[in-house]
C-alpha positions in Angstrom: -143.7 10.9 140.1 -141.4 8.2 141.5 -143.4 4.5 143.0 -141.9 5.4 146.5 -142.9 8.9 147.2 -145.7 8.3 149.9 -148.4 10.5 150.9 -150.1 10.1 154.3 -154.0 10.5 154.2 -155.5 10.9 157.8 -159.2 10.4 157.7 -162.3 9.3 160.1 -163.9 7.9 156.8 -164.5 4.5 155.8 -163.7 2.4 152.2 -167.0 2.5 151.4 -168.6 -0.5 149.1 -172.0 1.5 149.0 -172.6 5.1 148.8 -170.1 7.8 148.5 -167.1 6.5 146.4 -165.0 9.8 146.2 -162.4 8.9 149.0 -161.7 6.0 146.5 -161.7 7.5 143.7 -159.1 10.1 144.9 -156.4 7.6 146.1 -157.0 5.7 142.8 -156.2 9.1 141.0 -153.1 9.5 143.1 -152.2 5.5 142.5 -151.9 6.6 139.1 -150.2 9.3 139.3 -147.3 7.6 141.1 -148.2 7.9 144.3 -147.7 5.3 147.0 -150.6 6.2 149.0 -151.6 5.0 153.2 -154.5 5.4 154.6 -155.0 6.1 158.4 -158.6 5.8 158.5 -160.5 5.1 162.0 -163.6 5.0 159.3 -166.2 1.7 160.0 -169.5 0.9 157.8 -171.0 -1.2 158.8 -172.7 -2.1 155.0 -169.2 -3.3 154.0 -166.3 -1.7 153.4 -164.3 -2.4 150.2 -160.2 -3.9 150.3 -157.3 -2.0 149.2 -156.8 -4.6 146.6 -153.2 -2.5 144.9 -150.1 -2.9 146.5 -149.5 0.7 146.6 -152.3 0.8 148.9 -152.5 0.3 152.4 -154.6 0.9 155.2 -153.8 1.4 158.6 -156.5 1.3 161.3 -156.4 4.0 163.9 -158.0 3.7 167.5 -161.1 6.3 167.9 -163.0 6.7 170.8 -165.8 8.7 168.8 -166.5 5.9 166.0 -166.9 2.9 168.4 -169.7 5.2 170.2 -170.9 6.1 166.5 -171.1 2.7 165.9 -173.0 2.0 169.2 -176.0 4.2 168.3 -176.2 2.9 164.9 -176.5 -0.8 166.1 -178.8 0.5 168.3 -180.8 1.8 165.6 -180.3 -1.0 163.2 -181.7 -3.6 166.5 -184.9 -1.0 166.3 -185.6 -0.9 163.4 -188.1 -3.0 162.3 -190.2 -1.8 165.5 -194.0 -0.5 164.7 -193.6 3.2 164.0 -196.2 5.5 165.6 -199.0 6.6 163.9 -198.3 10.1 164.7 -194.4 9.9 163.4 -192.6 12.8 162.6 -193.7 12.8 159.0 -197.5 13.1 159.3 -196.2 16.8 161.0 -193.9 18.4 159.0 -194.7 19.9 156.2 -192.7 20.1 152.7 -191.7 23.9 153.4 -190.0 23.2 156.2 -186.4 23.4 156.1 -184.6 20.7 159.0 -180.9 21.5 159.6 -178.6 18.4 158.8 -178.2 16.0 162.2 -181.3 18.2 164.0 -182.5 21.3 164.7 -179.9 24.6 165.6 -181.3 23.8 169.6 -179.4 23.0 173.0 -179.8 19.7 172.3 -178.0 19.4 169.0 -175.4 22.2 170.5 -174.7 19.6 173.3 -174.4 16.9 171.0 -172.0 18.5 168.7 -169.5 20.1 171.4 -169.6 16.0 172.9 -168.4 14.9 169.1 -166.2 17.6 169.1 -164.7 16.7 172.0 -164.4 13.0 171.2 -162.6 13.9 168.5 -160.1 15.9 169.8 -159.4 13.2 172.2 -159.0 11.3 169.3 -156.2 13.8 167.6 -154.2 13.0 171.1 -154.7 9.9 170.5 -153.7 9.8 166.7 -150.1 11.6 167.7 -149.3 9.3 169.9 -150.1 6.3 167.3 -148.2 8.0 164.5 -145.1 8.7 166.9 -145.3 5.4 168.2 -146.0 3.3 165.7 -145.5 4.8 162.6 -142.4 7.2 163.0 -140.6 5.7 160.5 -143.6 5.9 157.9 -144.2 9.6 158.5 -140.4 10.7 158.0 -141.1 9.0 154.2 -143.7 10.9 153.4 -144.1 13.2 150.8 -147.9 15.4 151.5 -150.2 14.7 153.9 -153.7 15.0 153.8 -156.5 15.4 155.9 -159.2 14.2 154.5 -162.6 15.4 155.6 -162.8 17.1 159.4 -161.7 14.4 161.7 -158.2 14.7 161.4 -157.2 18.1 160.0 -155.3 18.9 163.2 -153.2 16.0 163.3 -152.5 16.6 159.9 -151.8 19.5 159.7 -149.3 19.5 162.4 -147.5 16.6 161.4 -147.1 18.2 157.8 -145.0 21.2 159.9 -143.2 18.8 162.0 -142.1 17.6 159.2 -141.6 20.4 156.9 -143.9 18.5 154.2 -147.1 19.8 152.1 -150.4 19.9 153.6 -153.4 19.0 151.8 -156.7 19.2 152.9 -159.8 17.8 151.4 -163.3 18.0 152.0 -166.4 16.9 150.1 -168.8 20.2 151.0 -169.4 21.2 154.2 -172.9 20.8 156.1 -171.8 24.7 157.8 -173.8 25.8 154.9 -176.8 25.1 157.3 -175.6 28.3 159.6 -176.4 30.7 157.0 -172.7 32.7 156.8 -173.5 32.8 160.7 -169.7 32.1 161.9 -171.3 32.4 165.4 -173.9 30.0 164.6 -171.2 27.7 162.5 -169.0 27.5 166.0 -171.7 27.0 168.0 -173.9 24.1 166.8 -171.5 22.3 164.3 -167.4 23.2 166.2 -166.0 19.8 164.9 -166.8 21.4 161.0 -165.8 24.8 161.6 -162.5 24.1 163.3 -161.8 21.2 161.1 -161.0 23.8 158.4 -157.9 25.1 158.5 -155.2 26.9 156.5 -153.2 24.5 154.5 -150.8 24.6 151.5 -154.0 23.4 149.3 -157.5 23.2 150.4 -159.7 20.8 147.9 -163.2 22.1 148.5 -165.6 20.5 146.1 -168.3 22.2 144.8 -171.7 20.4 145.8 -173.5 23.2 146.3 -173.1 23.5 149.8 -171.4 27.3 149.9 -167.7 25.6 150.7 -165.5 28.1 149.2 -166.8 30.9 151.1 -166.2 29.0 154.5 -162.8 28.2 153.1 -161.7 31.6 153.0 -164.0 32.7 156.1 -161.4 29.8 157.6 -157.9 31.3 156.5 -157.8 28.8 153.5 -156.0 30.7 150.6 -155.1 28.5 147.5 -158.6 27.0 147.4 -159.6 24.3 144.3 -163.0 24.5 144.0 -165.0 22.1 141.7 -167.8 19.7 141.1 -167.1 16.0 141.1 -166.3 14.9 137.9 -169.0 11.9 136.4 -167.1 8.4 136.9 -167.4 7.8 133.0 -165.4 4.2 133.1 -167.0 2.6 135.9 -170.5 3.1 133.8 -168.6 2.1 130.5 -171.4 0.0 128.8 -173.3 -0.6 131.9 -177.0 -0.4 130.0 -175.8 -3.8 129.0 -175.4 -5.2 132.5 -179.0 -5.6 133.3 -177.9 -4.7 136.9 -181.5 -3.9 138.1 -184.7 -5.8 137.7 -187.0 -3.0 135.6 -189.3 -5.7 133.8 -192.0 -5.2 136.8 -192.0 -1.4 135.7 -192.0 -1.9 131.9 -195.1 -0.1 131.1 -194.2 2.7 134.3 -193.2 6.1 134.0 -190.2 5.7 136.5 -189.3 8.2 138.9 -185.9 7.8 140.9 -184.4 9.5 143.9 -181.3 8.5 145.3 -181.0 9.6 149.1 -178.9 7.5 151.2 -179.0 7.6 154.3 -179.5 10.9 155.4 -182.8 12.5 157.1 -181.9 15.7 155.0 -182.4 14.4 151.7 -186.1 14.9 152.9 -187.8 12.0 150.4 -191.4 12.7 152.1 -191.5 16.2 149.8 -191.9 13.3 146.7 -193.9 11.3 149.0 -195.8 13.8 150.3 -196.7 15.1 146.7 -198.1 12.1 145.3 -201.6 12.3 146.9 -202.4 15.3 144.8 -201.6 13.2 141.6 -204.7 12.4 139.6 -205.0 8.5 140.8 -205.5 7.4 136.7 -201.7 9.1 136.4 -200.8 7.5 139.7 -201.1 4.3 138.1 -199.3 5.1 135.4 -195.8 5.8 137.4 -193.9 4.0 139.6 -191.4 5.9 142.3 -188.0 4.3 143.2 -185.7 5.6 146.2 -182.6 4.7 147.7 -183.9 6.0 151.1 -182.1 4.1 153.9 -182.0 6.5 157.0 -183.2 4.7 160.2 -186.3 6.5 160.1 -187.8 4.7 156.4 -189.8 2.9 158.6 -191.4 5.9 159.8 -191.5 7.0 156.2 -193.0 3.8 154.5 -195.8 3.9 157.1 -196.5 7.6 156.4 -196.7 6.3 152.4 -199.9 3.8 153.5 -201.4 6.6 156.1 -201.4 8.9 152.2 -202.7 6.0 150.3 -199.7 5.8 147.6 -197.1 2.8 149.0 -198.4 0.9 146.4 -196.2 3.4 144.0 -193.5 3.4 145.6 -190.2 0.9 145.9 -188.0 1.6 148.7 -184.7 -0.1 147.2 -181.9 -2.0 149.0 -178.2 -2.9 148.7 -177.7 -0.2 145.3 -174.3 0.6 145.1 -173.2 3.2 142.7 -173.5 1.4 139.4 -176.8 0.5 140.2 -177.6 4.0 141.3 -176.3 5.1 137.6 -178.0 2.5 135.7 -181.2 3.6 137.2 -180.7 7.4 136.7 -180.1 6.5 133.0 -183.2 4.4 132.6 -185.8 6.6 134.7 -187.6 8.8 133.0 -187.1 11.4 135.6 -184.6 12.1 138.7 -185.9 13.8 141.0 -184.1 15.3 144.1 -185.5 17.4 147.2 -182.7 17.7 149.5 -182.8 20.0 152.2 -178.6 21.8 151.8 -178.2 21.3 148.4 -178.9 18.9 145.4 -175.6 19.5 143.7 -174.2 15.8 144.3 -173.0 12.8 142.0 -177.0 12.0 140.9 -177.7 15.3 139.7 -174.3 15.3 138.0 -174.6 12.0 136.5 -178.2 12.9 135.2 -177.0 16.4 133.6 -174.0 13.9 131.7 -176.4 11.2 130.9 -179.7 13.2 130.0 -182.2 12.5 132.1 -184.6 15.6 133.3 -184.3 16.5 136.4 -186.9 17.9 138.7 -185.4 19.6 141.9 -185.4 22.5 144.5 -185.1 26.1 143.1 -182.7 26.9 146.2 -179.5 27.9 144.4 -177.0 24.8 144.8 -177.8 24.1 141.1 -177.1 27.6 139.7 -174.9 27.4 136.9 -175.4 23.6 136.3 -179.2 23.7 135.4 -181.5 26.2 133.9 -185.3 26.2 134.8 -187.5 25.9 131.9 -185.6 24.2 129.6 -183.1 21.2 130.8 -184.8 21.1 134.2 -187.6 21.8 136.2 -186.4 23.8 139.5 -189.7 24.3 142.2 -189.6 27.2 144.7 -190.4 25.7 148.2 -193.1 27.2 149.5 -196.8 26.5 150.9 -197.6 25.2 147.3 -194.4 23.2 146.9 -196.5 19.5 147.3 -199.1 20.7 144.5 -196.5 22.1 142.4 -194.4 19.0 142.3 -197.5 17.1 141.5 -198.6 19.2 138.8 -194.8 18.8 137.1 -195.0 15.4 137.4 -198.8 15.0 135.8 -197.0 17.3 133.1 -194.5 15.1 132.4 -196.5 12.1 131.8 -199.8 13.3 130.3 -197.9 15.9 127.9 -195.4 13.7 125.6 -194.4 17.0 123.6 -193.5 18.8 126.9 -191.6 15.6 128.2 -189.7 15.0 125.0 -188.5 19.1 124.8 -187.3 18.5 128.5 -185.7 15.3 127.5 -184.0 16.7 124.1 -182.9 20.1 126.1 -181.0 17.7 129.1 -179.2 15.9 126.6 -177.9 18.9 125.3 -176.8 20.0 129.0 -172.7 19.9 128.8 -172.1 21.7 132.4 -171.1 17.7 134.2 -167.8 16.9 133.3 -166.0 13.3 133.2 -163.9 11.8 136.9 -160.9 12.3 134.3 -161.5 15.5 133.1 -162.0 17.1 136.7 -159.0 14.6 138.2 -156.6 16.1 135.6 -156.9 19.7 137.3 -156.8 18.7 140.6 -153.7 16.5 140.5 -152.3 20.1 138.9 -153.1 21.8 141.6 -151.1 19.1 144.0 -148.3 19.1 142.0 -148.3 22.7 141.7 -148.1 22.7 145.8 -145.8 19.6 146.0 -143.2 21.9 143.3 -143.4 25.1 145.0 -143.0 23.7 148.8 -140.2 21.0 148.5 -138.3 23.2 145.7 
């Protein structure tokens, strides 16, 4: 691939320096492939965002009316929250079994709320056209592919890319639609900005995190669909036991648990939480737990950990970027994950490369990747999910044989694959595409 040939990639995402890192790594895997790559991204974190630091990078910041009202609420909720939670909060209610639809309930409240987003962003596809035409004419008549990353932009994207007779791409990292059921009805209703933010391309990258994407794909008109897990970023871990990049001497003599959640309420960490009480307290003491959990509700969370009687066992971690998160899954004893929509994401992946047992939810996402019983434990979730969970985890620390079979059986676990590996079939498929359209 020639320097010069550009591709456009049109997203509401951010450079993230914490968290999700696949936005990155798939402009760094075009980089090297050739590829002069800009960004339109109207994406703001407000943890830090990383700098194109390659001059075949560049970023372009687009005006969006839906992120600066994003970005309202979330100061809002950053302002409260170090308020007292309530005694009665949310998570002295629900119990384990219940299953809570990403960004709320399916009510009139969320469907409101979703159809406003929606509408925001449409507002801010007109708004994107004119930017591009205005501003960036020149840039677009250059342009090799375009690519919608994500849902924001898809439109725009996709009809520049006929505008200008070039490929269209469109990439997506799962889709939370999964929480509708196959219920295209549903999907429309409550979450319009996903559904319609599908749409029939010359390549459609779905990745496989468990979340049922391919079959929305095609439900969407999507026809030459790649669909695959992300790959394990093997070089940005290179040698990273070494580093020391997390404090563990406190926890020397623990049995460590970890969990790596983010900062999303559907990631449900009160399920571990909740499970401790029924753990005998002389094993208890012998474990330590370790989450990522940073929604704004980990207030609400922490305090239901005292009203239960196990804070004391629990570390709620800050500012763990993803080599930390790594470091940690290799040095715990045990990852576990209780997502609500499915556990198939870069921890579980990075645990199946590196080895370490996994306990999670027997809801399907991990079908094909882990087998219960041997290289995993996978609980059904159901009235006896807390007790079950606590049993496992008694079993895990009071039975070394049982432990070490689990241990031996994950290291033998080839299903994760390498960033490299993966990367190498998708840049196929593009240039597959990129061949067969501008031939």
């Amino acid at each position: 691939m020639k320097a010069q040939e550009k591709v456009l990639i049109l997203t509401p995402l951010p450079f993230r320096k914490h968290g999700n890192q696949s936005l990155i790594r798939f402009v760094d895997m075009l980089i090297s492939e050739g590829f002069e790559v800009v960004i339109a991204s109207s994406g703001k974190d407000l943890a830090g965002e990383n700098q194109p630091n390659n001059p075949n990078i560049s970023l372009v910041k687009i005006p969006s009316t839906h992120e600066n009202i994003l970005n309202l609420k979330v100061k809002h909720k950053m302002a409260n929250k170090n308020a007292e939670p309530s005694r009665n909060n949310f998570y002295n209610q629900v119990k384990s079994e219940t299953v809570i639809p990403p960004f709320g309930y399916l009510n009139i409240r969320t469907l409101i709320s979703k159809w406003v987003l929606f509408s925001l962003y449409l507002i801010d596809n007109i708004l994107l056209l004119g930017f591009l035409f205005s501003r960036e004419r020149r840039l677009m008549g250059k342009v090799k592919m375009f690519v919608g990353y994500e849902c924001g932009y898809t439109l725009t994207a996709r009809l520049v890319s006929n505008l200008f007779h070039k490929p269209y791409i469109n990439k997506y990292q799962g889709t939370v639609l999964k929480a509708t059921g196959r219920e295209m009805s549903r999907a429309i209703k409550y979450f319009p900005n996903n559904y319609f933010g599908i749409n029939a391309s010359d390549l459609c990258i779905m990745v496989n995190d468990g979340t049922d994407g391919k079959y929305y794909a095609e439900r969407r008109g999507c026809k030459n669909i790649y669909f695959e897990p992300h790959g394990v970023a093997t070089r940005d871990y290179q040698n990273i036991l070494e580093r020391e990049l997390f404090d563990l001497a406190p926890y020397k003599d623990k049995f460590i648990i970890f969990n790596n959640a983010s900062g999303s309420r559907w990631k449900r960490v009160d399920r571990i939480v909740r499970a401790m009480q029924f753990i005998q307290p002389c094993i208890l003491d012998r474990l330590i737990f370790l989450t990522t959990y940073k929604a704004s509700d980990r207030p609400e969370l922490m305090q239901f950990a005292k009203d239960i009687k196990v804070d004391k066992y629990i570390v709620f971690l800050d500012n763990i970027d993803h080599r930390i998160s790594n470091y940690l899954i290799q040095k715990s004893q045990l990852l576990v994950m209780t997502n609500d929509m499915s556990n198939l994401g870069n921890p579980v992946l990075e645990a199946i490369y590196y080895g370490t047992p996994i306990i999670s939810i027997n809801d399907g996402s991990l079908d094909g990747f882990l087998i219960n019983g041997r290289n995993s434990i996978l609980l059904n979730l159901d009235e006896g999910f807390d007790k079950t969970l606590a049993h496992t985890v008694e079993k895990c620390i009071e039975n070394p044989e049982f432990y070490f079979n689990l241990k031996v059986s994950a290291e033998q676990n080839h299903t994760a694959h390498t960033l490299e590996e993966q990367q190498s079939k998708e840049i196929k498929a593009i240039r597959k595409v990129l061949t067969l359209k501008c031939d």
